[in-house]
N, C-alpha and C positions, 0 to 999 in steps of 0.2 A: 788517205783511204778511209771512207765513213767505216765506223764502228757497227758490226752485222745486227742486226734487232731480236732480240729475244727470242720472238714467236720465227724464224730465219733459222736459228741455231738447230742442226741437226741432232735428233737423238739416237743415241750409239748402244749396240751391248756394251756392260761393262767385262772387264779381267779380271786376274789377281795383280796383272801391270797396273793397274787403279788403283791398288789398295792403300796407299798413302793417299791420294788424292780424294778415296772417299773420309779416310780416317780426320783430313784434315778441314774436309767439310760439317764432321760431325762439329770437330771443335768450333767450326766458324759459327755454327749453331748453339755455344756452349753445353751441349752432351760430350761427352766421354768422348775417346777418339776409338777403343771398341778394336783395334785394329786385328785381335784374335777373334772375333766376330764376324767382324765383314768377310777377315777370310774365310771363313768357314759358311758365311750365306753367299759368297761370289765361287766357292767352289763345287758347293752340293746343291745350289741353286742358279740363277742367271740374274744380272745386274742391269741396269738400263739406266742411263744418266746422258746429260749436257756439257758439253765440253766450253769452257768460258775462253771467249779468246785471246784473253788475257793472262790467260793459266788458271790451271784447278777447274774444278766443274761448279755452273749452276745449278744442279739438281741430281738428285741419282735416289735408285729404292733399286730395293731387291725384291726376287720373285722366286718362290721356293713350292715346286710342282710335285704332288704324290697324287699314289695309285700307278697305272700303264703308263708307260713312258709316252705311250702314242695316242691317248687320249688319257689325259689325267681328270681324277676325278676330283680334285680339290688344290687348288691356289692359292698361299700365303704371301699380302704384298708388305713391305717393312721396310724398314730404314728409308721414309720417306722426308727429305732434305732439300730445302731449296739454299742457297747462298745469301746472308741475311742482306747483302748489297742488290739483292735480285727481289725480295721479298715483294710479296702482294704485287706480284706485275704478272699472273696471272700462268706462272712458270711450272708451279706445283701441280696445278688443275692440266694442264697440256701435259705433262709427263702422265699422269695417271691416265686421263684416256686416252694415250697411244697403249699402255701395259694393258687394259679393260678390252681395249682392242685388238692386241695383240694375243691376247688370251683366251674370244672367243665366246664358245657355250661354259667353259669350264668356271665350275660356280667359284666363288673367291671369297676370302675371308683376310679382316687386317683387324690390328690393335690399333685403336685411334685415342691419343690424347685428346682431354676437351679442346684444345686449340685447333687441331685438326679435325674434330667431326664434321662439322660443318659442312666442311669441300665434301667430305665423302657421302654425305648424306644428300649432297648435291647431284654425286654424278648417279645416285641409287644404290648407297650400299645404306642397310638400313641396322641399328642395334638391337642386338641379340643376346647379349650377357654383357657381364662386366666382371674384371681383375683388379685384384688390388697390391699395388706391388710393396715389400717389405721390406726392411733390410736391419742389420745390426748384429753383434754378437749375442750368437747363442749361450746363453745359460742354462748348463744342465740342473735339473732338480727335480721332485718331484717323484710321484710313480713312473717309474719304467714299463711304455710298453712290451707286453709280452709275444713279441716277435720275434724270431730270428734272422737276423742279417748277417751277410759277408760279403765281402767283395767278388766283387764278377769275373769268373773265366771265360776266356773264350769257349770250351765249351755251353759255354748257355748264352752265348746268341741265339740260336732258332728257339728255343723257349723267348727270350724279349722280346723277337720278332713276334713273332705268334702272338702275346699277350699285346704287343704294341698296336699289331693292324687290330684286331681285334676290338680293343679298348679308342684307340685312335678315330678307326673307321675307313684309313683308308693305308693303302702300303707307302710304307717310309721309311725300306731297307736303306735305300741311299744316304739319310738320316742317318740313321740308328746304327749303323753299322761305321759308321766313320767318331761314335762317341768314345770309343776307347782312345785313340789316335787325342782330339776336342776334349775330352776330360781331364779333370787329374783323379775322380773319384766315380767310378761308376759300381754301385752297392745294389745289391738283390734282398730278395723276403722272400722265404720259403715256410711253407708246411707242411708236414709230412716226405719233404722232399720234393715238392710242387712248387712252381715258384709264381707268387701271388702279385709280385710288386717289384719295378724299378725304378733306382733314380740316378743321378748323375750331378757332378759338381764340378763346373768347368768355370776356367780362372778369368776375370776380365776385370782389369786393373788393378783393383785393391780387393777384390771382393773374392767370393766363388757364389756364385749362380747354380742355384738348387733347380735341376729342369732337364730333363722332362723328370718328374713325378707323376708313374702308374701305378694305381695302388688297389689292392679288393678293396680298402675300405679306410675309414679314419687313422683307426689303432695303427694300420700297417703303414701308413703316410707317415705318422708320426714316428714309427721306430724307423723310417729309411732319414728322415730329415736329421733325427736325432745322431743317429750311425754315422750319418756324410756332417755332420760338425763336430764328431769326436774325432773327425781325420783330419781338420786345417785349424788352423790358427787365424784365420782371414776373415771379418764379415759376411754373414751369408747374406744374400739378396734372393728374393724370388718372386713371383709373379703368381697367386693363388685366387682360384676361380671364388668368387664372393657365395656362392652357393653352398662353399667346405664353411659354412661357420665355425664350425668346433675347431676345425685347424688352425683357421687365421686367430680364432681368440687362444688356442693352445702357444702358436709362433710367438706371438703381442706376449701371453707371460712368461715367455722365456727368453724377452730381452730383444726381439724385432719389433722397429714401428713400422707404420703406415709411411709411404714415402708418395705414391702418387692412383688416381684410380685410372684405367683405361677400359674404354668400350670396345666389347667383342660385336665386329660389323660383320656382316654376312652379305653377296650379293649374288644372286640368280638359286639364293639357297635359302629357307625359315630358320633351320637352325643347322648346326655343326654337326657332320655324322657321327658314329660311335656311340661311348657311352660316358655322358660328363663325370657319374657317380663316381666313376673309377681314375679322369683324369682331373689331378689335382694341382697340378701347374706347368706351362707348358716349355718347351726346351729356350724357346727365348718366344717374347710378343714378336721378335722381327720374321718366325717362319712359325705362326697359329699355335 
């Protein structure tokens, strides 16, 4: 029986029944295998991938929808993966415009490495900022911002919510509400009893991942960053919009480098809603 042709291969949603199969895509890619990741963008989000007939998939990304459920106002595409035995056969580009097309009017936004811009600038998404991703152990030293942090109760959800759409630009309960569950470290900044800032430090592989980070301002990014690495022992990693200079050069002396840059693409949108001032790294590049 002839072997089916690539452009032949039906594309599928994906599950969480996937979750090995995308995990072990990652690795075919040599990235991380992420598999507390994916599950967390194949549960609070939708997946769409290639099923190889051979076993495992040729292709798969995920697709992470806020605002109304029934018209959403902003689309995050990520975790886009082709099978390096599949590469440049034209697999990547076919999966993204069934997702583009499947998505509509709804404007869309993804983190593209420079190896991937290209295709995306192809099908019309165009850059719009850029991140710089970080990583290493933290070394405390220095002046201590004067902030107050503490770890988050469930009482002060609707305050995150609130500062989150708000700051974000569009609702991302389904997010943000599922990060106590996804975290091992979800820390707040208050003033007066007001609460100005969160962030969150969720475990993937070796590290913990600083994200999202919402913050009034420098000072208060810096005491939430500071707070959530006096809680692990593990390398922090994060993802900080190049805009926060003071931050990324504050993280750089306190013992993170520079690990990779990725472009913020936008498409049927100029720029990202919300308020960038405020956000300072986002919960992962794979959902904006």
């Amino acid at each position: 029986m002839p072997t089916p042709s690539l452009a032949s291969l039906p594309i599928r949603r994906l599950t969480l029944r996937d979750l090995t199969a995308c995990a072990d895509l990652s690795e075919d890619r040599g990235w991380l295998r992420e598999e507390h990741k994916w599950g967390f963008l194949l549960t609070a989000g939708k997946g769409y991938g290639i099923d190889d007939p051979g076993g495992g998939l040729v292709s798969a990304c995920t697709v992470t929808e806020y605002g109304p459920h029934a018209r959403p106002s902003l689309a995050a595409i990520g975790m886009v993966l082709v099978a390096e035995r599949h590469s440049r056969q034209g697999v990547g580009r076919r999966l993204m415009r069934h997702v583009v097309s499947a998505l509509g009017p709804t404007p869309l936004t993804l983190h593209a490495t420079p190896y991937g811009q290209p295709l995306y600038e192809e099908l019309g998404f165009k850059a719009t900022g850029r991140v710089e991703m970080v990583r290493g152990r933290f070394a405390p030293g220095g002046p201590e911002p004067r902030i107050a942090t503490r770890a988050a109760t469930a009482e002060d959800l609707p305050a995150i919510l609130r500062l989150d759409e708000e700051v974000f630009g569009a609702d991302r309960t389904h997010i943000i509400a599922r990060l106590p569950a996804f975290a091992d470290h979800l820390r707040v900044a208050e003033e007066d009893s007001r609460l100005i800032g969160y962030a969150a430090a969720w475990p993937n592989m070796d590290t913990h991942v600083v994200g999202p980070l919402i913050a009034r301002d420098t000072e208060t990014a810096k005491a939430l960053v500071g707070s959530l690495a006096a809680h692990t022992d593990r390398p922090l990693r994060t993802d900080i919009d190049v805009r926060h200079e003071e931050l990324l050069g504050w993280v750089k002396e306190h013992g993170l480098s520079s690990v990779a840059p990725n472009a913020v693409m936008t498409y049927g949108i100029t720029e990202l809603p919300g308020d960038w001032s405020r956000r300072f790294a986002p919960l992962t590049v794979a959902a904006g």
